[in-house]
C-alpha positions as YAML, in Angstrom:
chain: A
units: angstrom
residues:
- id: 1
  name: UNK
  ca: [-15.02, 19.34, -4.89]
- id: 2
  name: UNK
  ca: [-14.50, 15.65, -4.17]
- id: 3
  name: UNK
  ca: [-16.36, 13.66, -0.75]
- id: 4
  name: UNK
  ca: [-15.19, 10.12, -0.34]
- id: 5
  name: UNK
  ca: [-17.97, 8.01, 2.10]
- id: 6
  name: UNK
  ca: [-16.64, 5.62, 4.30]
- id: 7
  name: UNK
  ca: [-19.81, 3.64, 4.58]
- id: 8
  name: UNK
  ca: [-20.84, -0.11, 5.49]
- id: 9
  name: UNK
  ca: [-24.52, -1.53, 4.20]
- id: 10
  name: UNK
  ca: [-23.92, -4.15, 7.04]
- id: 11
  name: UNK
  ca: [-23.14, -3.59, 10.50]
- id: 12
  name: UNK
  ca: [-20.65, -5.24, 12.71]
- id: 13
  name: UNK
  ca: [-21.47, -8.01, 14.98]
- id: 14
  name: UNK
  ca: [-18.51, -7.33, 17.17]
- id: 15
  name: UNK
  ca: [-15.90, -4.73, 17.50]
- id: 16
  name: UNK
  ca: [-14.54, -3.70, 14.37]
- id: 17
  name: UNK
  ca: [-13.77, -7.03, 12.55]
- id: 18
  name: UNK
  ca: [-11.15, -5.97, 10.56]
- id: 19
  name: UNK
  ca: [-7.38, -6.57, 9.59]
- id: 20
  name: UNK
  ca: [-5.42, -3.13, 8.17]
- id: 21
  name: UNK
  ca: [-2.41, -1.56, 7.22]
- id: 22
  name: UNK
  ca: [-2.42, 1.58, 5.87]
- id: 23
  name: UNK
  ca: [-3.80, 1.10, 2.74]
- id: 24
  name: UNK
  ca: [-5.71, -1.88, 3.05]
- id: 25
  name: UNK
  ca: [-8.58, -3.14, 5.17]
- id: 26
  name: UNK
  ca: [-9.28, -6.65, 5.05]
- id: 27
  name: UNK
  ca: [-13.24, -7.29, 6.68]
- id: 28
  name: UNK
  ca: [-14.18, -10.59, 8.85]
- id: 29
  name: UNK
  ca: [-17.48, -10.61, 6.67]
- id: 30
  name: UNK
  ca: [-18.41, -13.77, 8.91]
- id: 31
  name: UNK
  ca: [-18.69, -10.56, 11.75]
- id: 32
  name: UNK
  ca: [-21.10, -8.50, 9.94]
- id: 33
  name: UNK
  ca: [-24.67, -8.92, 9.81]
- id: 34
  name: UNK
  ca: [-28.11, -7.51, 8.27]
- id: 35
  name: UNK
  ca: [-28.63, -5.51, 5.12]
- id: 36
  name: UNK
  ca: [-29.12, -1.71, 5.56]
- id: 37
  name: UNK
  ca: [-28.11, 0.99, 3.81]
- id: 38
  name: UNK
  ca: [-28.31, 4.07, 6.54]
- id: 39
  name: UNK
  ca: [-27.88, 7.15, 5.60]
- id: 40
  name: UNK
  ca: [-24.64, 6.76, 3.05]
- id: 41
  name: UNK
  ca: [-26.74, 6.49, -0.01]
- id: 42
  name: UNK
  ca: [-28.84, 9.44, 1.02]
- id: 43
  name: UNK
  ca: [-25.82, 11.94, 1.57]
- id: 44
  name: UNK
  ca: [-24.16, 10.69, -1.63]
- id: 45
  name: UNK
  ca: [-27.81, 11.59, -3.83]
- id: 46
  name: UNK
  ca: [-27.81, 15.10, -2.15]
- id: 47
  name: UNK
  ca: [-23.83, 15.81, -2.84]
- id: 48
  name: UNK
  ca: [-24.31, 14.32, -6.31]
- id: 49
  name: UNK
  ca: [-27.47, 16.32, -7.02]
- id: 50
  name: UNK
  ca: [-25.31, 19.26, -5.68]
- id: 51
  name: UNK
  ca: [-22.32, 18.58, -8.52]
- id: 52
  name: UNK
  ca: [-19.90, 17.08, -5.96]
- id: 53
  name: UNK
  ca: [-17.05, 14.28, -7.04]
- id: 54
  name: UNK
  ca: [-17.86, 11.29, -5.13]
- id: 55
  name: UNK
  ca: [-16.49, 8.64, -3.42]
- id: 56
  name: UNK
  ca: [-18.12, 5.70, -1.24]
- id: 57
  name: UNK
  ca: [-16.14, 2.92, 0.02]
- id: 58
  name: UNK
  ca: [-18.34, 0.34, 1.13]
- id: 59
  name: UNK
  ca: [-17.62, -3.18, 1.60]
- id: 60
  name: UNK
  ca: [-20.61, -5.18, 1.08]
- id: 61
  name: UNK
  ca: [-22.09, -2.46, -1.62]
- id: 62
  name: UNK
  ca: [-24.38, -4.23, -4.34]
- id: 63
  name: UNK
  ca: [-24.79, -2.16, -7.99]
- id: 64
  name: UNK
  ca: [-27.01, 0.51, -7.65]
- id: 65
  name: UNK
  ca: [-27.21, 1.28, -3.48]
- id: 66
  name: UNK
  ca: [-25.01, 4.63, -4.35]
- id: 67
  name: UNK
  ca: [-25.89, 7.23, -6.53]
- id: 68
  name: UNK
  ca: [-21.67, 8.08, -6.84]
- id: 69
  name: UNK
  ca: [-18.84, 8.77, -9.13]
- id: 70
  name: UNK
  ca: [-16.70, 6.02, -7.71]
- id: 71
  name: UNK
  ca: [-17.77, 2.91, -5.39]
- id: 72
  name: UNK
  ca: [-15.06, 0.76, -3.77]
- id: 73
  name: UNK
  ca: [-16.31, -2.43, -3.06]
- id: 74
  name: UNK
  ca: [-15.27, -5.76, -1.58]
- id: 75
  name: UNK
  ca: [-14.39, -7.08, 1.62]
- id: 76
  name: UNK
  ca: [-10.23, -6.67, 1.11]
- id: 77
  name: UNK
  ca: [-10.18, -3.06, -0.65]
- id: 78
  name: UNK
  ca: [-7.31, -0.32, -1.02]
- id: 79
  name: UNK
  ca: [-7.89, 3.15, -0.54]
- id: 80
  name: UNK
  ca: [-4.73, 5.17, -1.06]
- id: 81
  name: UNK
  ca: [-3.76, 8.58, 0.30]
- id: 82
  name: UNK
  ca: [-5.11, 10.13, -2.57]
- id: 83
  name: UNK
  ca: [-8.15, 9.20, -2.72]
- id: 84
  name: UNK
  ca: [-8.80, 11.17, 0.60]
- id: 85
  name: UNK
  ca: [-6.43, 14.02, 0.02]
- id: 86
  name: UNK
  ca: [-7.81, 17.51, -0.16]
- id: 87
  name: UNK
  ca: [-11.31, 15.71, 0.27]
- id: 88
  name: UNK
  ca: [-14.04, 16.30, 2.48]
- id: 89
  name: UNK
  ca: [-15.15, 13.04, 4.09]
- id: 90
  name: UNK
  ca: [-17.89, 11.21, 6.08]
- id: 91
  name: UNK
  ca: [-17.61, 8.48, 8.12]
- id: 92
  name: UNK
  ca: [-20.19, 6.03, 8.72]
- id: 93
  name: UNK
  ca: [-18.89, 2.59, 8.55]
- id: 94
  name: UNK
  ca: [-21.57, 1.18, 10.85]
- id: 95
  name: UNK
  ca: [-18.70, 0.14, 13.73]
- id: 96
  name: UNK
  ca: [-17.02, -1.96, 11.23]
- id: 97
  name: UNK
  ca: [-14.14, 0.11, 10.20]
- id: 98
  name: UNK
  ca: [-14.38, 3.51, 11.90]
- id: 99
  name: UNK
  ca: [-10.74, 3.44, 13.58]
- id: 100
  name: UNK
  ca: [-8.90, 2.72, 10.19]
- id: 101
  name: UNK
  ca: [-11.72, 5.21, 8.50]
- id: 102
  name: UNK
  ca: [-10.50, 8.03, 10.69]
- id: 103
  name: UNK
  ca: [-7.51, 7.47, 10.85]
- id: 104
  name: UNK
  ca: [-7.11, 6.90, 6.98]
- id: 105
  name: UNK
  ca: [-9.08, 10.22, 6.41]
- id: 106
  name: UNK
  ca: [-6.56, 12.35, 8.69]
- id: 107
  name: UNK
  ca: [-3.16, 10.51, 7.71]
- id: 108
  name: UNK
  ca: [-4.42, 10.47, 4.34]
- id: 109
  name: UNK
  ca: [-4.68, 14.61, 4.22]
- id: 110
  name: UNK
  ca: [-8.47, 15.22, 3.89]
- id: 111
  name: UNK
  ca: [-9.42, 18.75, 4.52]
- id: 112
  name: UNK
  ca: [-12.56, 17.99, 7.37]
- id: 113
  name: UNK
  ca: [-13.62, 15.02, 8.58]
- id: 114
  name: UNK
  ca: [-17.36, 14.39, 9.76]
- id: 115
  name: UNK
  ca: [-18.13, 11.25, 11.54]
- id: 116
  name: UNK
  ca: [-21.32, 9.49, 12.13]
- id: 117
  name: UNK
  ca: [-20.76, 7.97, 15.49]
- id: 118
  name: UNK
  ca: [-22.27, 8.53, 19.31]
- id: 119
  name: UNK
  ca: [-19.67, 10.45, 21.94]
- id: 120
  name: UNK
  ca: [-20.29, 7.19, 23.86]
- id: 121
  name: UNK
  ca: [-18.70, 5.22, 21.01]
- id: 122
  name: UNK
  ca: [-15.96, 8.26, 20.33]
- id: 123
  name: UNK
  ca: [-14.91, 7.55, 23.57]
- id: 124
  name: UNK
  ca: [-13.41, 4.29, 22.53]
- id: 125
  name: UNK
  ca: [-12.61, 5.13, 19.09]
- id: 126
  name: UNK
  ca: [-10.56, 8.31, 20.24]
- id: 127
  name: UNK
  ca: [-8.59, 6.09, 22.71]
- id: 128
  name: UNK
  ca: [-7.78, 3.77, 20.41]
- id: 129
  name: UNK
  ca: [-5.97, 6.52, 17.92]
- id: 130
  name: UNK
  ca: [-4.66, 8.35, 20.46]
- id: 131
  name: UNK
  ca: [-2.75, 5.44, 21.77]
- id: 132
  name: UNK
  ca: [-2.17, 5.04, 17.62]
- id: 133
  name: UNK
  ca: [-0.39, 8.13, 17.99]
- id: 134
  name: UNK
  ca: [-2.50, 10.61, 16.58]
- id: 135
  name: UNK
  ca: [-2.20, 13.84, 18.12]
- id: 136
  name: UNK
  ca: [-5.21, 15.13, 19.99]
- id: 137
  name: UNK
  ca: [-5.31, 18.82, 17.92]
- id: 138
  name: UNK
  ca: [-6.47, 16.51, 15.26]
- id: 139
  name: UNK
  ca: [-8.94, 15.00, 17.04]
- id: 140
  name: UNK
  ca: [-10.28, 17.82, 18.42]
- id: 141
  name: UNK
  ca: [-10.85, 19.16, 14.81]
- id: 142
  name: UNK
  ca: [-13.15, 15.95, 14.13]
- id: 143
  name: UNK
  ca: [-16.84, 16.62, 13.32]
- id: 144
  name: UNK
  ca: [-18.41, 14.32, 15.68]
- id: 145
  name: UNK
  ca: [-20.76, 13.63, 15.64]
- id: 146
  name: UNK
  ca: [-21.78, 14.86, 12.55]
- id: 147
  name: UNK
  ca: [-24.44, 17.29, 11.16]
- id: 148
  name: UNK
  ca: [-26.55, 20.41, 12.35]
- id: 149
  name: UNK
  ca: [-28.74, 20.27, 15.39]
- id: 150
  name: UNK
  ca: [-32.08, 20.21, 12.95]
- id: 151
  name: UNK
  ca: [-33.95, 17.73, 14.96]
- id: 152
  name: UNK
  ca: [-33.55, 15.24, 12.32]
- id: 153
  name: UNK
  ca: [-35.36, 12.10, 13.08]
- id: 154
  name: UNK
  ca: [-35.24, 10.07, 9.66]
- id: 155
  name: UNK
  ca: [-32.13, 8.83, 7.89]
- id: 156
  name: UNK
  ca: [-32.77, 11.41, 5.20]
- id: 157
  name: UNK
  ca: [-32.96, 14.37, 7.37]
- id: 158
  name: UNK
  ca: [-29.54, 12.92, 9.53]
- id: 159
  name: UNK
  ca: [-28.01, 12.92, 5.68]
- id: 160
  name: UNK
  ca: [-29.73, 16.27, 5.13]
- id: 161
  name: UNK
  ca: [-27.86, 17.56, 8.68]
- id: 162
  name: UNK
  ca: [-24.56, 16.59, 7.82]
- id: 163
  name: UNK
  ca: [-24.64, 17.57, 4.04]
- id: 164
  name: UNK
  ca: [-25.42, 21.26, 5.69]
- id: 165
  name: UNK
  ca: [-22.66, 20.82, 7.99]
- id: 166
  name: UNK
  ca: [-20.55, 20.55, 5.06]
- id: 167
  name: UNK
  ca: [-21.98, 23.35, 3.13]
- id: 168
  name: UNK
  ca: [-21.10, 25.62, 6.29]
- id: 169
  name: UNK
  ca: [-17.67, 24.46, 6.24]
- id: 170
  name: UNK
  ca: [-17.43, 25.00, 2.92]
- id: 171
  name: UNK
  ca: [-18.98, 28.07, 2.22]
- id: 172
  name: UNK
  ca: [-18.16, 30.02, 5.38]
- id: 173
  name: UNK
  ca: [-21.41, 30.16, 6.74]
- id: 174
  name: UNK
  ca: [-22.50, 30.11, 10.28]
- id: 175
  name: UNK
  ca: [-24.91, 27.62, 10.45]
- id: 176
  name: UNK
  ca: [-27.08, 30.50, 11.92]
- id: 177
  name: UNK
  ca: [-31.03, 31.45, 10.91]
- id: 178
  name: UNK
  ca: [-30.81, 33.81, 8.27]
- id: 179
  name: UNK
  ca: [-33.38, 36.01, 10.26]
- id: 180
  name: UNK
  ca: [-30.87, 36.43, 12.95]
- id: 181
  name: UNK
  ca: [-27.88, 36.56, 10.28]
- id: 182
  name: UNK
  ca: [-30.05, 39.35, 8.35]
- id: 183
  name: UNK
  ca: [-31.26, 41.30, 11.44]
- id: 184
  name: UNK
  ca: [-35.18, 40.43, 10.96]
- id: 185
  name: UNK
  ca: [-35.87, 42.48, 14.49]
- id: 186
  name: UNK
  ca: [-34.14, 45.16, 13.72]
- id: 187
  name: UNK
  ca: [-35.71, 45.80, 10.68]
- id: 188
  name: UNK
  ca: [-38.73, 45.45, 12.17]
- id: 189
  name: UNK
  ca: [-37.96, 47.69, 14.95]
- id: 190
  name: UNK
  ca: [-37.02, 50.57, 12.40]
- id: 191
  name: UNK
  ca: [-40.64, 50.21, 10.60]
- id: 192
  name: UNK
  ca: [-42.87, 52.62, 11.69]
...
């Protein structure tokens, strides 16, 4: 199964300093600042660990930040429709891309889209592609934010959340504890 990571190991100085079409971002790297990896690198380890194609498009990525099948690097890059197609993706692009990430990702034909993002920050990133013209079923159908309700803390256990997330999607699963999926209290209300 193939995961393409919209990612950025800098994060934007101001609103999303970026030039696109539909193919091709072009980044203001003047607009970016710092040097952090978040949690990209950790969900692409886990889904590589787990045998899963991947993809992480990252601007500013340096050899080596992304255990991955593919890396697209470089602050003009291309990502065509197929790369997303039939994928799963995450996006965590760190406020410098996330319109054109989402809207890439849905256009593009992936089959669920998780995003890394506050609701406070989907409120202006949802406004912005509805007035695109993307239809608010689609929206709707967003993973945001992203992950299981662990109580994650750490950037590991936020990459751990989401990667779960997935597997639910994936597999069917409810996302419930297996002692309530099972029936633990029944079971131990037959015992006597």
């Amino acid at each position: 199964m193939k995961v393409v990571i919209f990612a950025s190991s800098k994060e934007a100085e101001m609103e999303e300093p970026v030039f696109c079409d539909r193919d091709t971002v072009n980044v203001d790297a003047s607009k970016c600042v710092g040097r952090s990896l978040g949690i990209a690198p950790f969900i692409a380890k886990y889904l590589k660990d787990l045998g899963f194609h991947v993809t992480v498009v990252d601007p500013f990525a340096e050899d080596n930040y992304y255990e991955a099948d593919e890396v697209i690097r470089g602050t003009t890059f291309q990502v065509p429709d197929e790369v997303v197609k039939d994928s799963y993706v995450i996006v965590a692009t760190r406020h410098v891309y996330d319109t054109w990430a989402i809207m890439k990702s849905i256009l593009g034909g992936a089959k669920e889209i998780a995003v890394v993002m506050s609701l406070k920050r989907a409120q202006i990133i949802l406004k912005r592609l509805m007035q695109a013209g993307i239809d608010k079923e689609k929206l709707k159908a967003l993973r945001l934010p992203a992950g299981l309700d662990i109580g994650a803390k750490s950037e590991k256990e936020i990459a751990l959340s989401i990667v779960a997330e997935l597997f639910t999607v994936i597999r069917g699963g409810t996302g419930l504890p297996l002692r309530e999926v099972k029936g633990l209290e029944k079971l131990v209300d037959k015992i006597e």
